[in-house]
Structures are given as C-alpha cells and as structure tokens.
N, C-alpha and C positions, 0 to 999 in steps of 0.2 A: 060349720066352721065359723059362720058369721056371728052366732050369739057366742062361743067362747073361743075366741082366736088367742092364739099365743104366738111369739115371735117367732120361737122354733117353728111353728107350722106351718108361718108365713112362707120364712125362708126354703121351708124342705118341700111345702106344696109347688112353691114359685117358681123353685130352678126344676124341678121335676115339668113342669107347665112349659119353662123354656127349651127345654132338652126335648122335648117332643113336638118343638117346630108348632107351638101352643101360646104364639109372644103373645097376642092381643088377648086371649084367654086371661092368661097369666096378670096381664097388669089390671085386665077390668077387674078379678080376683084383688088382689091388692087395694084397688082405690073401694071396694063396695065391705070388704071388713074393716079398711083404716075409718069410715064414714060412718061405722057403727061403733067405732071405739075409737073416739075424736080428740078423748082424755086419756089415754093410755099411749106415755113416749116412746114405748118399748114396742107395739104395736106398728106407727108411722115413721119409726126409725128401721123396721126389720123391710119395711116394704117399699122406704125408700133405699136400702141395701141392694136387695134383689132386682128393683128396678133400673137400676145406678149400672150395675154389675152385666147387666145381658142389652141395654140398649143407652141410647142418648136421647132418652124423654126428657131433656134438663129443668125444664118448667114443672113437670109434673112432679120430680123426686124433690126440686125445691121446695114445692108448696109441703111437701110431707114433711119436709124437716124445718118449716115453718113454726108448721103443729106440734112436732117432738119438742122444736125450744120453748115454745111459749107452755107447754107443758112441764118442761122442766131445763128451765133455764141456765143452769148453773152444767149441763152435761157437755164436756169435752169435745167427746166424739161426735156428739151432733152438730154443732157449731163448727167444729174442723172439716166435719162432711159438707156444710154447709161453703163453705167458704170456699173447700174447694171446686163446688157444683157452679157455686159462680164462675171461678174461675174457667172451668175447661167450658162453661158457656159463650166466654169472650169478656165476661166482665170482671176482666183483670181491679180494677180497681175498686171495685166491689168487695173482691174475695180480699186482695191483702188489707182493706179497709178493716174486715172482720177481726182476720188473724192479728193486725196489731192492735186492734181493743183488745180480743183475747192477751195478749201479753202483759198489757195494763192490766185487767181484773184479773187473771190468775196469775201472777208473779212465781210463784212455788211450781206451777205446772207447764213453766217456760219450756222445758228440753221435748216434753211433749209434745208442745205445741209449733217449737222446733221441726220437729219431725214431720210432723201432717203439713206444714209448710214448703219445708221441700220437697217433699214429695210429690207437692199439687205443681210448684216452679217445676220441676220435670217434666211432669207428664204434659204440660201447656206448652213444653220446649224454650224455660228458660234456666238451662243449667246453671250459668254463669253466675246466675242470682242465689238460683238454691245452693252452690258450693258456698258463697258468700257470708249467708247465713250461716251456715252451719261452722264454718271456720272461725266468725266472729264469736257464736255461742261457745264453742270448742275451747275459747281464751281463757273460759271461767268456769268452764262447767266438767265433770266427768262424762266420758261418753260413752253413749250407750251402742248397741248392735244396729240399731236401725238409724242413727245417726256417722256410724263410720262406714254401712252399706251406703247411704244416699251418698257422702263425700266421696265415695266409690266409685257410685252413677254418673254424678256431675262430673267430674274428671275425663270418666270413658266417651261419654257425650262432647266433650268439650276436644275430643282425641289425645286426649294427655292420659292413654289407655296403662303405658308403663309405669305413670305416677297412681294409678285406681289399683293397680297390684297389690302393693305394699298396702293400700287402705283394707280391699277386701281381706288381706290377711288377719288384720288386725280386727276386721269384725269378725272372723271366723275363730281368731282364739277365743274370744269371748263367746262364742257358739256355734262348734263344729258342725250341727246336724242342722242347719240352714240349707236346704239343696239350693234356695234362689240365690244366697250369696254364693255357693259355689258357682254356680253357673256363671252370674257375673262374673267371677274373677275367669271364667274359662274364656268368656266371649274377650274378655280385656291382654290375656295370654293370646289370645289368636290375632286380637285387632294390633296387636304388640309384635307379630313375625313369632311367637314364643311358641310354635306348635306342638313341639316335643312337650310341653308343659302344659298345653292348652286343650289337648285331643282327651287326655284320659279323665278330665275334669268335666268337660264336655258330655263324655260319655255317659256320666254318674246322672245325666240333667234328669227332670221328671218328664215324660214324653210327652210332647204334645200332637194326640191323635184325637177324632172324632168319636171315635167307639173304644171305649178303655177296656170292653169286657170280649173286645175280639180275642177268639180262639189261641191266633198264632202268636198272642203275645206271652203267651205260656211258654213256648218255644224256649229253647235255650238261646241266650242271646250270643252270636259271634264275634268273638274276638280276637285282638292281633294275635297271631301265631297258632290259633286253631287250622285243624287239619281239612281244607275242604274240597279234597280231589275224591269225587263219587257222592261228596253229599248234597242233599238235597237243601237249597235253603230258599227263604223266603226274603226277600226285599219290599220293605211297604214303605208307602208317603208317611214321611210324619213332618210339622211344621209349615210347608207351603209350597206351593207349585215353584218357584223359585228355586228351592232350596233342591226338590227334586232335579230339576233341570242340570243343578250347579254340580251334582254329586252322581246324579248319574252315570260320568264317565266312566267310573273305575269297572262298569260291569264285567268290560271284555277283560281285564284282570283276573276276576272272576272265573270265568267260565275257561281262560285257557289255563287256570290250575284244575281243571276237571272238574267243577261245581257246576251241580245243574239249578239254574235259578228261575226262581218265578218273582215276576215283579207283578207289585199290587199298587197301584194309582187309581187319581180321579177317572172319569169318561174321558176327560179334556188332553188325558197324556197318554190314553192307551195304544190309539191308532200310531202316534208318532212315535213312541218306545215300541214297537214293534216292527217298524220297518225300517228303525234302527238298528234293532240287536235282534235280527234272527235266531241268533241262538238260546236267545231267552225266551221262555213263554212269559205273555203280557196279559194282567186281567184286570178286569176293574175292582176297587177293592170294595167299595159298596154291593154287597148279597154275595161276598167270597165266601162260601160254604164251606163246614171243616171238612180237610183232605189230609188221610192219611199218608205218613212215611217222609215227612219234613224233618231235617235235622238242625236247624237254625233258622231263628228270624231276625231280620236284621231292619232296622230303622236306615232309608237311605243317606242321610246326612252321618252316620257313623263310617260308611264308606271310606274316607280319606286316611280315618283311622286305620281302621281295618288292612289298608295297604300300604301302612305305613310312611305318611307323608307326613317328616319330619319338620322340614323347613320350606320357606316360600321358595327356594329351588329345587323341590321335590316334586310339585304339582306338576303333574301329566298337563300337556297342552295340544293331543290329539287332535286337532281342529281341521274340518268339523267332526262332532263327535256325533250329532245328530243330522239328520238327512231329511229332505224333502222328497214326496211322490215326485217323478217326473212329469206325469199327468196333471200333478195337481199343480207343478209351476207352470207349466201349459196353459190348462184353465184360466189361470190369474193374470197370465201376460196378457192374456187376448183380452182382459179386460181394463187393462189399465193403462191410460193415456199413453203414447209414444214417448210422448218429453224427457229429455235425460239432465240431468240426475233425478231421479226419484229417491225419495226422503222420507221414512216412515218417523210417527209422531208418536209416545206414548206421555200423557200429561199429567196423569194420575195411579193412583194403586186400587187395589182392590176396592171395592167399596163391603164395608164390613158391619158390623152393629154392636159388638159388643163395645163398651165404653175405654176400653187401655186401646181396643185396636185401634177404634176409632181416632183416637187422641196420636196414634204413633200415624195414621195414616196419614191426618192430616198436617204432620210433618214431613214427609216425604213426597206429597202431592200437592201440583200448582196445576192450574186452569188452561185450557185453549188461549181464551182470552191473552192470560201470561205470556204463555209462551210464543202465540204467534204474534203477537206485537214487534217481540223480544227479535222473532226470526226473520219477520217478512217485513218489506216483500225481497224474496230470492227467486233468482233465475233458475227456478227447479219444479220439479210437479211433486208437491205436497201429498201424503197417504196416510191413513188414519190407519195406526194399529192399536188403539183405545180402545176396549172393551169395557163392558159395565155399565152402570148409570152415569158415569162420564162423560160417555159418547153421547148421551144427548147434548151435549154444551156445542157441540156441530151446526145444530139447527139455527141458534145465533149468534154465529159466527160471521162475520160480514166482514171478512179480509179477504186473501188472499185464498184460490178454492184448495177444498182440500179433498184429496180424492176418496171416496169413503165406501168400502167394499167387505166391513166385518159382517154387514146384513149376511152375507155367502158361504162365512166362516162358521166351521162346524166347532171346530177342537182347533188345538196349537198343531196338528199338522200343517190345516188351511192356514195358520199366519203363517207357519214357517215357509209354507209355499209362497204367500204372498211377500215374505220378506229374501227367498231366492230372485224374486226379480227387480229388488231395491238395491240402492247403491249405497245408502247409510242408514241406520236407525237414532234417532234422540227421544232420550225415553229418562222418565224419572225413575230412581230404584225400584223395581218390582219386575215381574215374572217372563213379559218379551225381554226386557232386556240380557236378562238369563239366556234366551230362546237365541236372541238373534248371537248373541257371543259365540253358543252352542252350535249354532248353523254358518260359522264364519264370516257374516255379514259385519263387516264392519259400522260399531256402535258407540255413541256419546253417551256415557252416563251426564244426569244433573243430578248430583248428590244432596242430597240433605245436607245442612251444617253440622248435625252429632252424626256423622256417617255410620253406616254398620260397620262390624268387623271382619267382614270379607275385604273391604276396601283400606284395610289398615286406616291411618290415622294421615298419611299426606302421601302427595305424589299424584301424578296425574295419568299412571298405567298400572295393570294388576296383570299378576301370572298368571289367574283363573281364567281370562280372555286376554291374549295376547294383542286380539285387533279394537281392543276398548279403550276408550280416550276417557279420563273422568276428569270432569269439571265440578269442582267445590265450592256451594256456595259459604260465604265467611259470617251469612248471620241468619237471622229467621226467615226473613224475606228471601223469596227468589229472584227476584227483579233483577239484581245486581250480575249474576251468574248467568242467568239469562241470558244480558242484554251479550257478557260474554260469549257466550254459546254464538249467539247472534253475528257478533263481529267476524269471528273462527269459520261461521258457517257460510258466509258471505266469500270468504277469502279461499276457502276451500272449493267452493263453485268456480272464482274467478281464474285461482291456477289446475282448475281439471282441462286436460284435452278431448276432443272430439275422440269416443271410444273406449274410453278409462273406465275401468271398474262397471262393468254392463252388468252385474250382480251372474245370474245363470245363464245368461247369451251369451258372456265371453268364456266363460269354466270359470269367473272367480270374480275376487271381490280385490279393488287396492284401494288403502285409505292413504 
C-alpha cells in the first residue's frame, strides 16, 4: 500500500485499523504512506480524515493538512479542516484567523465557508457565535441545507429548542432524507415538552451501537401498539449507559403485559439490572450468541415510546426504580467515614477518543480542582464517585479530603451501593447521575450551558428524577454555577438536623 496508496485506501484500511481496537496501528499506517507521498493532497488530506475522525492527535492531523495546502493551496476543505483543527485544539484565534482570510480570497465560496465555520463555533461550544454568522450571511445569501441545520443547532444549544423547530423544518423541506436533521429536530421536540411529536422522529434516528452486524438487529423492531403478551423480545444498550439507566424503567411495563424480556448491556449494568428486575433475564451484550425464538428487538431508549409517554406528565416516576444489594450497602458503610452528611462528587463524563465525543465531553465536564474550590471547605465528608481517567486528578488534590473508595468498585451496582449510604450526589451530566436519580438518592445536577434534551431548555427540577435539583450554568465556564452549587450547598448543610436523610440507615433519603 506504501508505493501506491490512494485516498480511498487510506480511509477504508484506517477505520477498519480503528474498529479493531488497532488505533496506534492505524495512525503509524497513515503517517509511513503520507511520508511516501508527501506531494499528493489527496493522500494527507484522507489521513488526516481518518485520524481527525477516531481520536484527538490535533498536532499530528495538523501537520497533515499542512502538507495538503501547501500542495494545493487553493482547496477549501483543507483549509476549513484546518481551521477547524485549530480550533477544537484551543486556538481559537488561530482558526477564525484562517476562516476570515478564507472569506477575503474566496469571496464566491463565502456560504461554504459559512458553513464549516459554524460548524467548528459548535463543536468548540460557541453556539451563540455560530448562529450569529449564519444569520448575518442569511441577509444576502440563499440558504442552503446545512446552513439552516446549524441555525438549527445553534438555537437547540443555546435552549431556544422551540425556535430550532421551525429551522429544522425548513432544512428538511429542502431535503427530507437527512436522518441527522431529523433527529435534530426530534432531540429539539423533546427538549421542547413536544413528546407526542418528538418520540416517532426519534425513533426513525440511525442507531448508535457498537456492533452494527449483531444478529438481533434483524429482529423486527417493536412498536407502539404491537402485541406483546407471550412474546419473546430483546432490549439492548444503544447510545450510553446513561441513556440505559434513564429508560430502563418502563421494563416492569413490559413484563406485566406478559412479555418475556431479555435485557443486553455492558458488564458495568448487568449485576445491577438483575437484582432489579427479577423477572427479566439480564446478559451482557458483548459474546451474546444468536438465540432462537425472539419476537422483537428493541433499542432501550425507544422504551418511553413504546409505552406511550406523551407529555412530561406521563413519565412514570417509580422511584426507586433500581436497587442496591443489601450486602453490598453493608460492605461500603463499614468503609466509609462516620461523618454526616456525606456527599458524593462526579466532575467529569466519560472519557472518550473519538474527536465529536471528545469535543461534547469536554463541554459537559469540569475538574476536581473546579469544583472543590467551588464546594469546600463544607461541614461534610466528601466521596469520590468519579470514575475513569478523572479520578486520577484525586492524587492532586490538596483541599479538603475526599473520600475515595471506586478502587472496590466493580460495576454500577458497587456505586449504587456506595451511593445508598450518601446523603446527596453532585455530579456533572453523565451516567451516576442517571444512577443516583434511579436509586432515590437525592442529586444536584451542574448542567452544561447548551443542556441536553432530557433537561428541557430551563427550570431547575425534571420529571425524569423527581429528587434532582438542576443548576444551569449561563456560559462556557463552569466557575460561575459552581461557585452557585457551592453557596446552596453550604446552606443545605447548615439547615439539616442531626439525623436527616441518613441515605439506607434511616430507609430514605430527604433533600
């Protein structure tokens, strides 16, 4: 492949190299035929694609499309990739330095360049900017499909979800067979209260699973008003442990119309959906082997559909709907300081690699550091429910202690156990916080400023967790929201009494 590479090769060897858990393969592949073909743009532009696309090497795909312009100067897409590489690297001034010479030397290819602009102001988390653009261009220009989807974006991001409606419609008349713009407008009907309009759009999305060529996706997929007393159906993760969490309520729905169900999760959720829903068989979905006599498979985030939950006063709020071993909240008390209140901390999201996650993670995620500034010092014993490469930010931490016991933790049973003997949770969006809503522990979300669409567009309670407080921050920074959290959290210490809300020593939780 090294004496005659071509772009396509690039790309179909590369993501094939990535897909098989092959990244450092994959990219030394990439830099050892761009190094043989040093003149060829089409070459170090295909390989800084593929490298752009499965991680955040930002140094290395710049240097490639280095080489692409100075090979050919005059090419759009390279320079727009370019600008935006800067950007989602942090040097913001950089990239829109580029994108408005581009606007100077191509004048004619302005809406284009339009486009790859905002699109980069999103992904960096500055909506505000990129609707700006686009609205100014908008004055004089015809618009195209990808400039009334981002006007779309920027809107839903900014929570003005009910004004991004009427945009995604209007890039869909100009091209219905968009499933990303459908989806959008689905996520902006839901972050809108609009669920009767929001579920069946939803539905249509392109799934997002790990193994596209699993057996059970052949299944017929279930839908509202299907018959499923005596049938056999399958529930799998699609999307994120989270989303699992969020959606897994409606099982016992399920099963008491007669459905016998099999739920397919990661490792991390099998032990804890199982001593949940006895009546469900629970497996892991990784080496689920094909099994005869299924009558449906069902994506768990379709759930809410599937049971017909119309409006935000339809959502079941069964609470708790998930369980802890009693053994396993045993284990965890005996280990964890007497002090009361105890406060579990989550500061960050997944940590991910591919380059969109990456860029949305780091929206939604703030540091120890941040946050315990922000919090301490409180009259409380601090607990680490941070998982991932987060938790090392523990090591230098030099506040206030924090009590750190995920070493023990196997799966989201053990937090859930360790979060039955907590008094509150504060956690940025992502997957305990899901967990603790799900297990009744009363929990402070700190939202992002473009919130998801679970958490509608304002307000500081959700129906999906009844005992969830959300704190919104109002700009990119978290500091501000924070320091909020902080003042709340103080004051919440100061009016508990001796006794209040002992998490599973007293049977409950009061926030």
């Amino acid at each position: 492949m090294v004496r005659s590479a071509s772009a396509e090769e690039i790309i179909r060897t590369g993501d094939r190299l990535f897909a098989e858990g092959r990244g450092l393969d994959a990219v030394r592949l990439v830099l050892e035929v761009t190094a043989h073909h040093m003149n060829d743009w089409r070459v170090s532009l295909a390989g800084a694609d593929v490298i752009l696309r499965h991680t955040v090497s930002y140094n290395i795909v710049e240097t490639l499309l280095r080489n692409a312009r100075r090979c050919h100067p005059d090419h759009i897409q390279t320079q727009a990739l370019l600008a935006h590489v800067l950007m989602a690297g942090g040097d913001i001034a950089g990239g829109c330095a580029l994108f408005s010479e581009m606007m100077q030397r191509y004048p004619d290819e302005r809406g284009t360049i339009c486009e790859h602009m905002s699109m980069s102001f999103l992904d960096t988390g500055y909506p505000a900017e990129s609707l700006q653009i686009l609205l100014s261009h908008l004055e004089t220009a015809r618009p195209t499909v990808a400039m009334l989807n981002n006007v779309a974006c920027s809107l839903h991001r900014l929570n003005r979800s009910a004004e991004a409606v009427s945009w995604y419609e209007q890039a869909l008349a100009l091209d219905p067979a968009r499933p990303e713009i459908r989806f959008g407008q689905a996520c902006s009907l839901l972050k809108a209260g609009r669920l009767r309009e929001g579920w069946p759009l939803f539905f249509d999305r392109i799934l997002s699973v790990r193994n596209g060529a699993a057996w059970f996706l052949s299944l017929p997929r279930l839908r509202p008003g299907d018959e499923v007393a005596g049938r056999r159906i399958i529930l799998f993760y699609e999307q994120g442990l989270g989303d699992a969490i969020q959606f897994i309520r409606f099982v016992p729905g399920l099963v008491a119309k007669g459905a016998e169900v099999t739920i397919l999760v990661p490792q991390p959720l099998v032990r804890l959906l199982a001593q949940s829903y006895p009546a469900a068989s629970v497996r892991e979905i990784d080496g689920f082997g094909r099994e005869d006599g299924y009558d449906y498979a069902v994506p768990i985030p379709d759930l809410p559909y599937i049971a017909g939950v119309l409006s935000m006063h339809d959502i079941p709020a069964p609470i708790p709907y998930l369980r802890a071993d009693s053994g396993d909240v045993a284990r965890f008390a005996a280990l964890l300081p007497a002090r009361r209140p105890r406060i579990g901390l989550v500061w960050a999201g997944e940590t991910r690699t591919r380059s969109e996650h990456v860029l949305a993670d780091r929206r939604r995620s703030t540091t120890l550091a941040a946050m315990g500034e922000a919090l301490t010092p409180v009259e409380a014993t601090l607990v680490n429910l941070q998982f991932g490469a987060p938790r090392g930010e523990i090591a230098g931490w030099r506040g206030q202690a924090v009590c750190d016991l995920m070493g023990d933790v196997r799966d989201l049973a053990d937090t859930a156990a360790i979060m039955a003997n907590l008094d509150l949770v504060i956690s940025v969006d992502t997957s305990p916080l899901h967990l603790a809503g799900a297990v009744g522990c009363p929990v402070w979300l700190v939202s992002r400023w473009d919130a998801c669409w679970r958490w509608e567009n304002s307000g500081d309670r959700s129906p999906w967790y009844p005992g969830m407080r959300i704190f919104r921050a109002q700009e990119r920074s978290f500091v501000p929201v924070l320091q909020q959290v902080g003042a709340a959290l103080r004051k919440w210490v100061a009016c508990r009494q001796p006794g209040d809300g002992h998490g599973a020593e007293s049977g409950g939780w009061q926030a």
